[in-house]
C-alpha positions as CSV (number, residue, x, y, z in Angstrom):
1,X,-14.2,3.8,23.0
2,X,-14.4,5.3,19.3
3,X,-12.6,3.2,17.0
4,X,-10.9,6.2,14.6
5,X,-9.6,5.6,11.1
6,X,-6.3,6.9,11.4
7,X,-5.7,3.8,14.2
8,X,-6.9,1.5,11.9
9,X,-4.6,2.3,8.7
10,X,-1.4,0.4,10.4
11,X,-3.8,-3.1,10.6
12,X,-4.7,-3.0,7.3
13,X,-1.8,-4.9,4.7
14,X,-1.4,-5.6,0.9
15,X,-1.5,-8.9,0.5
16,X,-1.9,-10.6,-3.2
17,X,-2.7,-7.2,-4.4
18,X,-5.3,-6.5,-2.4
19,X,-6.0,-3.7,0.7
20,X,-7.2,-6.6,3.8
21,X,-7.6,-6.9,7.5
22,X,-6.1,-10.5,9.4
23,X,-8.7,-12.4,10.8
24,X,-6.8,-11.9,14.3
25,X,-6.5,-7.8,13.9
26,X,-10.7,-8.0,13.2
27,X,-11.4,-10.1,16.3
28,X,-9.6,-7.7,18.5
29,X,-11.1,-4.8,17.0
30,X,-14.5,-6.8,17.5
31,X,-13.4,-7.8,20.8
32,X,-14.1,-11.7,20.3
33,X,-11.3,-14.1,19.7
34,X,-10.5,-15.3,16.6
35,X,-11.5,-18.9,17.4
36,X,-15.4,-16.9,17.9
37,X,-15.1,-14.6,14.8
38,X,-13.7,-17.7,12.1
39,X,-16.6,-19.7,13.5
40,X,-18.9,-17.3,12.7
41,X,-17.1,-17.5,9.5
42,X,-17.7,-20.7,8.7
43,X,-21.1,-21.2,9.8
44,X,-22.3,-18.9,7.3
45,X,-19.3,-20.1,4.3
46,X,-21.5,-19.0,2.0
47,X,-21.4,-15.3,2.6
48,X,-18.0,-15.1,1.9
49,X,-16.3,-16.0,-1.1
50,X,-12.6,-15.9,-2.8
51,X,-12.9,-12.4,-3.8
52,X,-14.2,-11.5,-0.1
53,X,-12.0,-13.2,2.0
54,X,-9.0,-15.7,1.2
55,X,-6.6,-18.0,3.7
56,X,-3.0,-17.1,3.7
57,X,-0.1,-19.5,2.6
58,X,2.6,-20.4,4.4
59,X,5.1,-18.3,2.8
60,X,2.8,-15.5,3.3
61,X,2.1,-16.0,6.6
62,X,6.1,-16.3,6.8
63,X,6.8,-13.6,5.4
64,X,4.2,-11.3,6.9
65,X,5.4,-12.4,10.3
66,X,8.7,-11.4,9.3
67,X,7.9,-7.4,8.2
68,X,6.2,-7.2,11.9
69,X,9.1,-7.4,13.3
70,X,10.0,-4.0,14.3
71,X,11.3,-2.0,17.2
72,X,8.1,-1.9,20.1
73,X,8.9,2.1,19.9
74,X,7.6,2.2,16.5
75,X,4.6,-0.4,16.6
76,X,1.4,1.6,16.6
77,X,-0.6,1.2,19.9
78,X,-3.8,-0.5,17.9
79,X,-1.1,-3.0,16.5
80,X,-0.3,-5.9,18.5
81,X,3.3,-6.6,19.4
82,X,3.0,-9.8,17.4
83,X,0.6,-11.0,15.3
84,X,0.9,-14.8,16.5
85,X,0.0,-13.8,19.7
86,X,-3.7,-13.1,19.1
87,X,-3.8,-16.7,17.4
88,X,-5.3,-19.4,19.6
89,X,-3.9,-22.0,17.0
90,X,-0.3,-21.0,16.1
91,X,-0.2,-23.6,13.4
92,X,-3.4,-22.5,11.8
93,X,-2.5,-19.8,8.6
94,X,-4.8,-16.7,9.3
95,X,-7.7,-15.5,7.1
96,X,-7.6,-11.9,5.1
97,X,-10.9,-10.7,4.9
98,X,-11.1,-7.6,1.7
99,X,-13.3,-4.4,2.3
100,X,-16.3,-6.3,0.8
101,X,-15.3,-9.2,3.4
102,X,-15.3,-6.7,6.2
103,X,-18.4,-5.2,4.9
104,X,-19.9,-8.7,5.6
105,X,-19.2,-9.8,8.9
106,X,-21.2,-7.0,9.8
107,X,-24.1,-9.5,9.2
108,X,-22.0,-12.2,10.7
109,X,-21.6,-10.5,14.0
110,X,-24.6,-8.6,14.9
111,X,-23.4,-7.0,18.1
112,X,-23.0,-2.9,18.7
113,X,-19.2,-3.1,18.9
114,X,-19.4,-5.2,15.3
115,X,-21.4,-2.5,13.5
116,X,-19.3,0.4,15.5
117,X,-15.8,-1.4,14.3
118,X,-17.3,-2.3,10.7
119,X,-18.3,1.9,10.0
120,X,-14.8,3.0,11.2
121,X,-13.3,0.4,8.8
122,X,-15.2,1.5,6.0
123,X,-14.7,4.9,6.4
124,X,-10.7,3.7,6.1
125,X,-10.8,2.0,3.0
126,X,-12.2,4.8,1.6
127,X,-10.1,7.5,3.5
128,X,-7.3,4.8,1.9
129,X,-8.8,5.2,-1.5
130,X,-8.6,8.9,-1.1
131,X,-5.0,9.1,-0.6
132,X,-4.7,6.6,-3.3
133,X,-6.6,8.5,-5.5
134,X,-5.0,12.1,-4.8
135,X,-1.1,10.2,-5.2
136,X,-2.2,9.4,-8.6
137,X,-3.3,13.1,-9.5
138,X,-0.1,14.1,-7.8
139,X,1.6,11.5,-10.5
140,X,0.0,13.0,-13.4
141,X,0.6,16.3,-12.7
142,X,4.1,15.6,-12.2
143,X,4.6,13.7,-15.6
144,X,2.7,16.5,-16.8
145,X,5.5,19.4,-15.6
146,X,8.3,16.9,-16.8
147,X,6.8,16.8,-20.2
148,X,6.3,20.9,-20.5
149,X,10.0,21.2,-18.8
150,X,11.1,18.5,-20.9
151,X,10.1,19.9,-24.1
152,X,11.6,23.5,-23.2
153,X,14.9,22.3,-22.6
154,X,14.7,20.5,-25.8
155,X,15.5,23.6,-27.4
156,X,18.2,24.7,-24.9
157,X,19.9,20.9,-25.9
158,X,19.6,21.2,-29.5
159,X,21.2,24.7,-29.1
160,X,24.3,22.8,-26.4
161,X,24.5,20.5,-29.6
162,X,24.8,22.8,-32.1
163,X,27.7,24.7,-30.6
164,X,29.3,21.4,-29.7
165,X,29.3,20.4,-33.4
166,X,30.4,23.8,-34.8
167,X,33.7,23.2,-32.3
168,X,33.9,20.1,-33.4
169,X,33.8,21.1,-37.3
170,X,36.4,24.1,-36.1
171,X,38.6,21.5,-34.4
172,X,38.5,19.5,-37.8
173,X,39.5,22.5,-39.9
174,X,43.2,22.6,-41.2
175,X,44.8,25.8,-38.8
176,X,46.5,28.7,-40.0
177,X,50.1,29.5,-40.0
178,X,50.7,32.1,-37.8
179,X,53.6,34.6,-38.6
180,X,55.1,35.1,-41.9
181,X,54.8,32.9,-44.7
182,X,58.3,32.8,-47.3
């Protein structure tokens, strides 16, 4: 089986501002358990700091738990139904491992499927970067429209204005009589 890109996008989260995979959702994908993969973890600690891979707080983990739940109609079929389940140790809070952190368990866990999983998730962070990329092009060309648009109906204002202040002056102005005057 070909892990694809497009199945991948619904495991990946934001979490403290960063793009990450759970430490559960990468042992599936690996096809070890998470118990296996967080050993392999720790054995080689040094491998993976702060910046690479970070262990969530309760209120994350909370909180996290409570955006998965979602109708089973909508979950994608890569996702599991809930994320505790793939946890051996419920009470344990899960890792987050960033791009770079991804990129090394690849010398973690050495096996085909590890090096087959770690190029498909790759190639989505950057297909992710991508989109990110092209949404902020999409921005500026946008603010760039309002601006021209903006600056057009500038003139079509100050004329709206003008005519509302030259009623406003003719409103103010003493009226004629009408008829004869003695």
């Amino acid at each position: 089986m070909t892990t694809k890109p497009e199945n991948l996008v619904p495991l990946v989260r934001l979490i403290r501002g960063e793009k990450v995979l759970l430490d559960a959702d990468l042992a599936s994908l690996y096809g070890v358990s998470t118990k296996v993969l967080n050993q392999g973890v720790k054995r080689n600690q040094d491998r993976f700091p702060e910046d690479f891979m970070f262990q969530l707080t309760s209120d994350e983990w909370t909180r996290l738990r409570l955006q998965n739940v979602t109708p089973s109609s909508r979950a994608s079929p890569m996702r599991s139904q809930s994320v505790t389940a793939s946890r051996r140790n419920i009470g344990a809070l899960p890792f987050a491992f960033t791009e770079q952190g991804v990129a090394m368990l690849s010398s973690v866990l050495r096996s085909p499927r590890a090096v087959e999983v770690n190029i498909a998730i790759m190639r989505t962070f950057v297909q992710l970067r991508r989109l990110m990329d092209s949404n902020r092009d999409l921005a500026k060309r946008i603010e760039a429209l309002e601006r021209r648009y903006d600056e057009q109906f500038e003139s079509v204002f100050d004329a709206i204005r003008r005519l509302i202040a030259e009623d406003e002056t003719r409103k103010t102005r003493p009226k004629r009589s009408i008829g004869f005057l003695p």
